[in-house]
N, C-alpha and C positions, 0 to 999 in steps of 0.2 A: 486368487491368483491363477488356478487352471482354469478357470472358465473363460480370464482374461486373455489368457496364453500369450503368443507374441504380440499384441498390443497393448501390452501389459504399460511398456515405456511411455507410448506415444497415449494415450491414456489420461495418464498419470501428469506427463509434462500437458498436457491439456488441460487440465483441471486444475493446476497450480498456473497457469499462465491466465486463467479465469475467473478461479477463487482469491489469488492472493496478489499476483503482478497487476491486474488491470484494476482490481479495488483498489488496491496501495495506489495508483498513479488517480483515480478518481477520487478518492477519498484527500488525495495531497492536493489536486487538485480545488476541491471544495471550500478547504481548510485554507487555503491562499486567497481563493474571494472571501472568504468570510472574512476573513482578516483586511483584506483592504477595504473592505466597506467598512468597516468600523475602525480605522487607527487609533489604536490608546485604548482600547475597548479589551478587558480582560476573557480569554474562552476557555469552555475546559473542554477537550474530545477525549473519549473513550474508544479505544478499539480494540481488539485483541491482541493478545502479545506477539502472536504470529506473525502481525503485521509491521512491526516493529523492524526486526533484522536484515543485515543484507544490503550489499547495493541497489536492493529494488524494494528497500523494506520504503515505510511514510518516513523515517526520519531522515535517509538519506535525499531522498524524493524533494523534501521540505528544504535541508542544506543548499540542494541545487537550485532551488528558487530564490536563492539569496536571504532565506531566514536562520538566526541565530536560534539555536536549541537549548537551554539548557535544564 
């Protein structure tokens, strides 16, 4: 954190807009071609749980593409 000092924020929001925002929207992405190439074709994804939450998590990401979750 002192080595960071005032860019500590901006950082931080950098690395979560890169690690977990633009994966979740790639990785929901992915998961919706896969899924329409194959209709009726059962998948399993594995991701981390991190990725999960949040209006910017894959599961709301998936909701907005018009897929039911449950």
């Amino acid at each position: 954190d002192e080595e960071m000092g005032e860019n500590k924020s901006a950082l931080a929001d950098k690395l979560r807009q890169s690690l977990i925002i633009d994966r979740n929207i790639r990785m929901a992405d992915r998961i919706e071609a896969k899924m329409k190439d194959a209709p009726g074709t059962s998948f399993y994804f594995a991701v981390g749980s991190l990725h999960y939450p949040g209006p910017q998590g894959i599961l709301k990401l998936l909701e907005a593409k018009g897929m039911k979750l449950t």
